[in-house]
N, C-alpha and C positions, 0 to 999 in steps of 0.2 A: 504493500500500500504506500510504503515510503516515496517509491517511483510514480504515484500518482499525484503526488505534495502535499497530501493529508498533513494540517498541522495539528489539530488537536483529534482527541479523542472521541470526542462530540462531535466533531466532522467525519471521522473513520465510521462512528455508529451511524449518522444521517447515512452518508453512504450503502452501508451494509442494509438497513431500510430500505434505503432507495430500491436499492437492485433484489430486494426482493418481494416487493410492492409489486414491481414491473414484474417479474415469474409470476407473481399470485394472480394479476389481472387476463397474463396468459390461458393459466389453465383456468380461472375461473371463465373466461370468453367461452372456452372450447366446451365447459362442461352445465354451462348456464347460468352459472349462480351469480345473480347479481349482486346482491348483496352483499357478496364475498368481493368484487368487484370495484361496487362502490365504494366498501370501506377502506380495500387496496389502493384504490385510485386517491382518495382523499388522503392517507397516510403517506403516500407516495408524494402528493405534492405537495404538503410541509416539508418533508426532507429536501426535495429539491429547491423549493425556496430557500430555506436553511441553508444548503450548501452554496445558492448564489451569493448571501451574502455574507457569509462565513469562510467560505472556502473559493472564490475567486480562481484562482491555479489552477486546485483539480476540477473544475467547469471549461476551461483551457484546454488542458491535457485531455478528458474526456473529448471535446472537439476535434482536435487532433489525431484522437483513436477512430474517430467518424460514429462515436458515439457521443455525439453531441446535444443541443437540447432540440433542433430539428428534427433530428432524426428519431430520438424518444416523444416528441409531439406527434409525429407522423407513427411513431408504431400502438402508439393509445389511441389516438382516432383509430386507426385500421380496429383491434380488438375492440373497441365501444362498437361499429359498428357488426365486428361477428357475435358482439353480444346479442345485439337489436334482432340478429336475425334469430339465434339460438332462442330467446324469450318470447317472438312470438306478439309482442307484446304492442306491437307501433299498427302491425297489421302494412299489407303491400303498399299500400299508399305512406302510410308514416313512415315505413322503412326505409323509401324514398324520397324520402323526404326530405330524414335525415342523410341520406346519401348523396343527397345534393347539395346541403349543407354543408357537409364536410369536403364536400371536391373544393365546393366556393372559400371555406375557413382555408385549405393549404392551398388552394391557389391564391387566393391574396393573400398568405402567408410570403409566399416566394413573390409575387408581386411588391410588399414591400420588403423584401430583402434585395431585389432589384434595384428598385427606386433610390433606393437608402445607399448602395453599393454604387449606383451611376453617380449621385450626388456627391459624395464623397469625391468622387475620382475627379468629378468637370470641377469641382472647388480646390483640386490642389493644381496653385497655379505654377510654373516656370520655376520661379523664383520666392525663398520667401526670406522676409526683411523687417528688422526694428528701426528706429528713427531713420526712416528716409520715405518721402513722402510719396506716395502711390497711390493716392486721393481719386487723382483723375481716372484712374483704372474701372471707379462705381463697383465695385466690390459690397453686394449685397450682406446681409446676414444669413448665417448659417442656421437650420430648422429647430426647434428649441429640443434639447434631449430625450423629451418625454413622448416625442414621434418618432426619433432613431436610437437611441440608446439602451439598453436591458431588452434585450430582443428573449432573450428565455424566460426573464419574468413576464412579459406581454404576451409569449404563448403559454402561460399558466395562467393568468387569468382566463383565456379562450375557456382552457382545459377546466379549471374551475368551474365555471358557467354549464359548461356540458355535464360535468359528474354532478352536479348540485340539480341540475334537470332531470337527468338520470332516476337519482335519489327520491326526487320529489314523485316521477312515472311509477318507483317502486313503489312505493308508498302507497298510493293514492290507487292505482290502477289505470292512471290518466298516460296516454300516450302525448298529449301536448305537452305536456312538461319537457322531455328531453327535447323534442323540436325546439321548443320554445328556446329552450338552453344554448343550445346549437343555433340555431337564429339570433341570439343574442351574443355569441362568440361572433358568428361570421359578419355580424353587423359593425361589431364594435372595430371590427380588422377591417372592413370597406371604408370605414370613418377614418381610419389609421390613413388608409393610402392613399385617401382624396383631399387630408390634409395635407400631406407632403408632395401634392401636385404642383401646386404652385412656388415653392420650393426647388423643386427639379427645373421647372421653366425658368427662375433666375440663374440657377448654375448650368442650364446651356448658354444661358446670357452673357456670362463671364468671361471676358477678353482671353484670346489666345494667346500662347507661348509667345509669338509673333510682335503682338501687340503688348505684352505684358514689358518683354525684354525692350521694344522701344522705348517704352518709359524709363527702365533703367538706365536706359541710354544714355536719355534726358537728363535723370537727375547725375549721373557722373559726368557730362557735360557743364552742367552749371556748377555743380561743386568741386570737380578737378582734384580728388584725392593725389596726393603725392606720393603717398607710403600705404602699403596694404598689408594685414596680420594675416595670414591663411593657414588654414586650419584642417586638418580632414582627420576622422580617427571614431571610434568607437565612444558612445554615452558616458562610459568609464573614465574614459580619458579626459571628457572637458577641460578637468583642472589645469593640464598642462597649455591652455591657448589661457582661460580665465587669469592666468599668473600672471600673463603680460598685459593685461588689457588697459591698469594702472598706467603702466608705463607709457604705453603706445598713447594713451589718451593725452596726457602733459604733452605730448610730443610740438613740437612750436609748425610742424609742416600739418597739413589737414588728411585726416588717416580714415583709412576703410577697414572694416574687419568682416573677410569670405572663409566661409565656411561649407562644407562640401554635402554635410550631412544634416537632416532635417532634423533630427533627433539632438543636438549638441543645442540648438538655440532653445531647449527645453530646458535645461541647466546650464547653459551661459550664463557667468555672472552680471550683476546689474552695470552696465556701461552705458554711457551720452554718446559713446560712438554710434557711427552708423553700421548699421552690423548688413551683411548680404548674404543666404545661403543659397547657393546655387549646387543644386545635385547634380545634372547634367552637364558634364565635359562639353560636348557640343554646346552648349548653351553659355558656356565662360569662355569659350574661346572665341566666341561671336561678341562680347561685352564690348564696347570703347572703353579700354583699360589704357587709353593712349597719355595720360596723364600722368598717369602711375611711373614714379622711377625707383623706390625700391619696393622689394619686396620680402616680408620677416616669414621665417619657418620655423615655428617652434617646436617639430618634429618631421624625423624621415620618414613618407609613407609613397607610398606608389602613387597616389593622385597630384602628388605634387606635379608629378611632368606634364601638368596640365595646364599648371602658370610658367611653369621654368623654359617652357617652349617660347616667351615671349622674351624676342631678343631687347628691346628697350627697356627692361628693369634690370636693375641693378638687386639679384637673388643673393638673400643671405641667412646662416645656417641659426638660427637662436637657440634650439635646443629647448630640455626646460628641467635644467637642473646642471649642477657642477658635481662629476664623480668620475673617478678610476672605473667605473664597467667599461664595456668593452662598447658600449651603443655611445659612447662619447666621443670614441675616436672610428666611427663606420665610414669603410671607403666610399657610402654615397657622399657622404661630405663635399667628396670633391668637383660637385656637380655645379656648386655654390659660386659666387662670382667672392663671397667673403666669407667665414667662420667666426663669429664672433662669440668669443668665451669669459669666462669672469675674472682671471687672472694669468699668471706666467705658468701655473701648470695647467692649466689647459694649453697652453702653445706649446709644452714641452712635450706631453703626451702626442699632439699630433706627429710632434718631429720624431718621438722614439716610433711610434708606428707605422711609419713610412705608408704613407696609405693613398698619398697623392695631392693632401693639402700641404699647399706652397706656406714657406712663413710669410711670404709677405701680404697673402690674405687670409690671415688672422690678425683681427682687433681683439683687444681687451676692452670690456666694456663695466667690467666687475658686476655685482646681483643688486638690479633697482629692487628687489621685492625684500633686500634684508635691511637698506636702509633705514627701516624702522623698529630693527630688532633690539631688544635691549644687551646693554654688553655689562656684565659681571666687573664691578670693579673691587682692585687688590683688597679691599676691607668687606668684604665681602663676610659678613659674620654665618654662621651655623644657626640651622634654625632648630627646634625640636622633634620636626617628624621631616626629615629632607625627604626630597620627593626624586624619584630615579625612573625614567622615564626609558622604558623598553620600547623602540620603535624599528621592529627587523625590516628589511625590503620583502618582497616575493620572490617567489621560486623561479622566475625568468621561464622562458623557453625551451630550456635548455636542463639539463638533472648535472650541469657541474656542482661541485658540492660547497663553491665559493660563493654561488647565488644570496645564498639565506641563510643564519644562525637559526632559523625559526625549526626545522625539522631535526635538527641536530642536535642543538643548545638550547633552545627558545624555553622549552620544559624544564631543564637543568636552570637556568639562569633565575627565572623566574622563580621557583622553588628557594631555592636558596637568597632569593630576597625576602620573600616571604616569611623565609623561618631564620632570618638575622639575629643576631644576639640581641644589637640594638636596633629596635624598630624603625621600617620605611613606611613612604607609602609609594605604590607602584604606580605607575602609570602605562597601560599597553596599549599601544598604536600601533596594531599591523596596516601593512599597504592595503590599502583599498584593492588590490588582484588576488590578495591572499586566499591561495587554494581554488584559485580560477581551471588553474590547469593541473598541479601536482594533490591527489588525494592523500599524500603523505602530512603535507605541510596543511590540508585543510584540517586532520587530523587534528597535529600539533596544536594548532591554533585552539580547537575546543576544547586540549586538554587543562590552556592554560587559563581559557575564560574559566572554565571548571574549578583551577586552583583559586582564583584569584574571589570567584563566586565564594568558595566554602573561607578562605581568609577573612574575608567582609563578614562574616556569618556570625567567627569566633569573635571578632574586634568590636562586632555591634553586640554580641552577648558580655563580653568583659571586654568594656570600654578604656582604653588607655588615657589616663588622667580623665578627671575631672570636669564637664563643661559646668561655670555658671550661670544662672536663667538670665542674666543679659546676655550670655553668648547663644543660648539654645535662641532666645527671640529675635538674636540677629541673625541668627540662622534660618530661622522661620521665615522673616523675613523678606531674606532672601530668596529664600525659595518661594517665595509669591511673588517677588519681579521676577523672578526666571522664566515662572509662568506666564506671568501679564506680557513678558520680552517674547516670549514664545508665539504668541497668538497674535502681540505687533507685527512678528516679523513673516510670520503664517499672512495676515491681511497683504504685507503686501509685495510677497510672491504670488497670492494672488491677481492682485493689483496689476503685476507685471504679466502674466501667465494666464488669469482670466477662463477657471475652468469652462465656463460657458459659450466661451470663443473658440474656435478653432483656428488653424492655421490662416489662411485666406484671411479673416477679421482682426486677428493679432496686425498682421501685415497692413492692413487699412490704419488700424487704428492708435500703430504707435510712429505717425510720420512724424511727429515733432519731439526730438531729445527734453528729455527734461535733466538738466544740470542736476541738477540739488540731488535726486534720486540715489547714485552711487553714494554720496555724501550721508544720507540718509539711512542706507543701508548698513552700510560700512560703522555709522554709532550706533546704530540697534545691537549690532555683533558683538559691536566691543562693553557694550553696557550687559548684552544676555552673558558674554566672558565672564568679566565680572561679578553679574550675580551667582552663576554657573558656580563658579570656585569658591565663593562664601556660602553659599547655601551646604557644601560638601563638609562634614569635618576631618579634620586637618590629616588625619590616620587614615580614613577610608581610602582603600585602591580601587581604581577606576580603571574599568574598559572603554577603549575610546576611539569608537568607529563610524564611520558615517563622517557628515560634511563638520560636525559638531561635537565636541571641543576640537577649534583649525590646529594644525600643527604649531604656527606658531607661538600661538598662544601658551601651546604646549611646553614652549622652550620659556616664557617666563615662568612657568611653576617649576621648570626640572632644575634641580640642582645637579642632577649628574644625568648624561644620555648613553646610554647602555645601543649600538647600533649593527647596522651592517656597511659595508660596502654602496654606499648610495651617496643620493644629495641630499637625503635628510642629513647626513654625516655631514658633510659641508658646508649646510647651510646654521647646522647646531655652535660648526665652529664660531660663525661669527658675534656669539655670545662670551666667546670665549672662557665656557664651563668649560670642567674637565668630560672626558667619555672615555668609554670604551668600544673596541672591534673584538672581535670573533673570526681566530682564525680556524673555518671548518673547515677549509680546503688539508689542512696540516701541512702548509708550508715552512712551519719556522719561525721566529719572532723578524731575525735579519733577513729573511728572504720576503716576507709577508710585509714589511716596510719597504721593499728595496722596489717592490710590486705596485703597492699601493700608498700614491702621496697622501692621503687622507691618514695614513696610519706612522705618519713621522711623529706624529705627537697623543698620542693614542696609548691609553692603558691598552693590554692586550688578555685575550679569553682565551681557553680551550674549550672543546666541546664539552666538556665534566666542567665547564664554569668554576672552575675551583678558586681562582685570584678571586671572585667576587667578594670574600670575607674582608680580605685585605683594600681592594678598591672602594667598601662602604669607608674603611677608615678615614677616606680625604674627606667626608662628609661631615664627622665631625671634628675632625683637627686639619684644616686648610693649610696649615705648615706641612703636610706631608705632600700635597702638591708642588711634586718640580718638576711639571710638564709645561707649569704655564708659559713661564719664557716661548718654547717650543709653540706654543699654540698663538701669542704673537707673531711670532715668525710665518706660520702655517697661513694664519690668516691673509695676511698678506699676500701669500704667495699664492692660496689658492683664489682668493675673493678678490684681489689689486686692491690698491691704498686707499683708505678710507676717507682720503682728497683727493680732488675735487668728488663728488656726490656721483654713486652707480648712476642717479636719475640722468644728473648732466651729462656725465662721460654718453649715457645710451642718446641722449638728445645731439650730441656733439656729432657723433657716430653717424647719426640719423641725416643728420645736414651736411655732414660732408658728403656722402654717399647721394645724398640728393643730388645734389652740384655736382658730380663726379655724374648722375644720369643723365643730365641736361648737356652736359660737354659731349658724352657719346652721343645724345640724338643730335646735336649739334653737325657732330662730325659725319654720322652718318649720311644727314641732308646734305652738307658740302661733297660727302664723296658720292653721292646720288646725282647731286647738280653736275658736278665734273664729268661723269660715264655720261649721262645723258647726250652731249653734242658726239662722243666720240664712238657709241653708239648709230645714232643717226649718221655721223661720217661713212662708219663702216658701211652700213645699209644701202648709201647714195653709191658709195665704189661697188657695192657688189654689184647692186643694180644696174651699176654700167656696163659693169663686163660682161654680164647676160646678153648685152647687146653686141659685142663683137663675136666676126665668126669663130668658130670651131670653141665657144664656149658655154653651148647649148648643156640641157639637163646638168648643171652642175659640175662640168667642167671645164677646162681652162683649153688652151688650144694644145698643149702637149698632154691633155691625157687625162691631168693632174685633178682630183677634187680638190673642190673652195669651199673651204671649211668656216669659212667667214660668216656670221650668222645674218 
């Protein structure tokens, strides 16, 4: 049942109901008995109510098996009417009645499953887009949900109306009732689908691809983006384009952000930019992108050679994170017209890799997004419950065993934080892939939410120290702005997102940026942070998954970050706590540093997490830290100098490379203008010589072909 996503128990029993309601209605059809029937049919459909709205998934999966809720409405009508006939009871005429009833109930069943499926499809148009105005397009409203949305509850009420008719024929001895029933299903579904007629006639109305992209045209004509963010990549991945969007928007040139997948502007974070998804390759490479001179890739994916085909920008490689994996230094790199990286070991990694990127196009631009991190200074005092922040990467692609501490150590690590002499509190942040692809590592991962569950369990039954009842009410509190921050911040994802709009309506209706908005969001966050961490007390360990508690927030509660091989590691540095790595590959302490710059200044693990005893010590005597020098150093060299600003250096970056596109189009048109007359020369000479003899069909009078075009 597991493979069906049954989550709870109460949905495993509706289920096992379900499916034998449907057997009872069976034999009961074949063998007469209605009332056996009836009461099957009616117990059958609370359960599947119940599982529409309890279990969502396995109503999914069930669809997918082609045991969907059509096909179960189609096999109960079929059985209600081999009842009708078994009983006797409607007589040749009612029988038929109801026979005709039921063709009409699933033909305007599939009628509006049609309608609903056409409409959908004429309303998704070309292109879809936030703040950029697409007004003139007439982009009508989309049907209200309660005429295309829950299509298996609206064939249970049908279903309802017929058993309840049914029930009433037993009863009574009246054969009207079940007609009636059924005339009442098939009616309420003919209402359904002559509601949603005029509905379909505005979405044939709906400008075509054609028509749509000229608009877009339009609007990148007048506004003349200079620089473009693009994007393509899986739901999962948003975060890696949402990193830059900060950045790209301060930018001094005027910026566009494309994106390939329709699903990514559903969790794009809040931006004033103008944002454009365009799914269709044919459709972006028809764009006026003639304006555009650079172009930002915050990841290597195959759709990229979509924009990189356009010789007039100036392509460059942003990545979205600083780490010794192996996807930092990937010979697509070299595809790039620039690589621009956060410090001098990025340009060193390219050079040891020989992979094809030249030094002279890699910039240092250092990390606009840490600018704002807090950095640990030398007085840095011990607090009572320091907080040690477990955040492993994923298992990658690949089963090498440098990937992830998580399968190997993750359990070991964690354990023995847990059970320290002197008490922590943990903090776990696995990558948002964790156990995407390796069933080992999804394993691991539940053993330690499991540990971490039964530690919370002990600590909240014997309580470490004390709270006062001002601390418990500031606690309280807090945990009522966390709430109240919750449902601010719920309005206005709505707000932005607009369950009751669709695609096509989102597009209408957000043509004009609202400034204030990212502003707005961005203090909701940092005010829900805040109550988040005071509401918690000080000893509880927390699992910490999903968009909420951000990483970096994460990094003002960690006094120590426990990691892997990633950019969390890098970016932890620039706090300049202490941390540790995990070397699971077993390379060695001097061979695992000589490998990985992130690990110059790095406590180091084994898989048995055994240093852990001794690494809690810096936490409370900060004099046994003498890494930190090193970790000045490190910073430095991995993140560049903390003068001038990541922002400016990326803006600096931004306008030279603009200037440096406007000089190649420059030169282009001059070397365009120059072939032009010498072109035409050739043309003129050739054309003459066609006119002397013996230089017919394209040859010369000895013989020779004239290759002259």
């Amino acid at each position: 049942m597991n493979r069906l996503g049954i989550k709870s128990p109460l949905g495993l029993a509706a289920f096992a109901v379900m499916a034998g309601c449907l057997v009872t209605m069976a034999v009961a059809a074949i063998t007469g008995a209605g009332g056996v029937f009836a009461a099957a049919g009616l117990a059958g459909f609370g359960c599947d109510l119940l599982l529409h709205r309890t279990e969502p998934g396995l109503m999914s999966r069930l669809g997918r098996l082609h045991v969907g809720e059509t096909l179960r409405f189609e096999l109960r009508c079929v059985l209600l009417l081999l009842l009708l006939g078994r009983l006797h009871v409607t007589g040749p005429i009612g029988l038929a009645a109801a026979m005709t009833l039921v063709l009409c109930l699933l033909a305007g069943q599939a009628l509006h499953a049609a309608i609903r499926t056409l409409i959908r499809r004429r309303r998704g148009l070309a292109v879809a887009t936030r703040n950029i105005d697409l007004r003139r397009l007439g982009i009508s409203d989309r049907p209200p949900r309660r005429l295309t949305e829950w299509p298996g509850q609206r064939m249970l009420a049908y279903e309802l109306s017929a058993l309840l008719g049914l029930t009433a024929s037993l009863v009574t001895g009246d054969a009207r009732w079940v007609v009636a029933g059924l005339a009442l299903g098939a009616g309420s579904c003919l209402v359904t689908v002559l509601a949603l007629v005029p509905y379909l006639v505005q979405a044939i109305r709906l400008p075509g691809p054609a028509r749509v992209l000229a608009e877009v045209d339009a609007w990148l004509i007048r506004h003349r983006p200079e620089t473009v963010l693009y994007f393509s990549g899986a739901r999962d991945s948003a975060y890696q384009v949402t990193m830059w969007l900060k950045a790209v928007a301060a930018l001094r040139s005027p910026s566009l952000v494309i994106l390939r997948e329709r699903q990514l502007l559903e969790v794009l974070g809040p931006t004033a930019l103008p944002v454009l998804c365009v799914p269709s390759a044919v459709h972006l490479m028809n764009l006026d992108l003639s304006s555009v001179r650079v172009a930002l890739y915050p990841a290597n994916v195959g759709k990229n050679i979509h924009l990189l085909r356009v010789p007039t920008m100036q392509h460059v490689f942003l990545g979205h994170g600083d780490s010794d994996k192996i996807a930092n230094v990937n010979p697509y790199s070299k595809v790039y017209d620039q690589v621009w990286v956060a410090g001098e070991a990025g340009r060193q990694r390219y050079a040891e890799a020989a992979v094809g990127v030249e030094d002279a196009h890699i910039v240092e631009i250092g990390r606009p997004q840490l600018d704002g991190v807090r950095v640990a200074g030398c007085d840095h005092a011990p607090v009572p419950f320091p907080t040690v922040l477990y955040a492993p990467t994923w298992e990658g692609w690949t089963d090498e065993p440098g990937n992830t501490s998580l399968t190997l150590a993750g359990e070991h690590i964690v354990r023995r934080l847990l059970e320290s002499e002197r008490p922590v509190r943990v903090l776990y942040k696995p990558h948002p892939f964790t156990g995407r692809r390796s069933p080992e590592a999804r394993a691991a991962h539940q053993r330690i939410v499991a540990l971490i569950g039964a530690a919370n369990e002990r600590r909240t039954a014997d309580p470490i120290g004390e709270e006062t009842e001002d601390e418990r009410a500031l606690r309280a509190e807090a945990a009522r702005c966390r709430a109240e921050l919750t449902k601010r911040i719920a309005a206005l994802d709505a707000r932005l997102r607009r369950d009751h709009a669709d695609e096509a309506m989102l597009t209408r209706d957000s043509a004009e940026p609202d400034p204030a908005l990212p502003a707005e969001a961005d203090a909701l966050h940092e005010q829900w942070h805040q109550a988040h961490w005071a509401a918690a007390p000080p000893w509880l360990h927390q699992v910490v998954e999903g968009a909420a508690p951000a990483l970096y927030p994460c990094f003002d509660q960690a006094d120590l970050l426990i990691g892997d091989i990633s950019c969390v590691v890098s970016d932890f540095i620039a706090t300049l706590k202490p941390y540790a790595l995990t070397d699971t590959a077993g390379l060695g302490e001097e061979e695992f540093r000589r490998q990985n710059t992130a690990a110059r200044a790095a406590y180091l693990l084994d898989t048995e997490a055994v240093g852990v005893d001794h690494l809690l010590q810096l936490l409370f005597d900060p004099a046994r830290d003498e890494l930190r020098p090193a970790r000045h150093e490190l910073r430095e060299f991995l993140l560049g100098p903390a003068t001038p600003p990541s922002i400016q250096r990326f803006n600096d970056a931004v306008d030279a490379l603009v200037a440096k596109g406007e000089a190649v189009i420059r030169l282009r048109e001059l070397h365009t203008r120059e072939l032009h007359p010498i072109r035409e020369g050739a043309l003129d000479e050739h054309q003459g010589q066609r006119g002397r003899p013996g230089a017919s069909h394209g040859e010369d009078g000895h013989g020779r072909v004239d290759l002259v075009p």
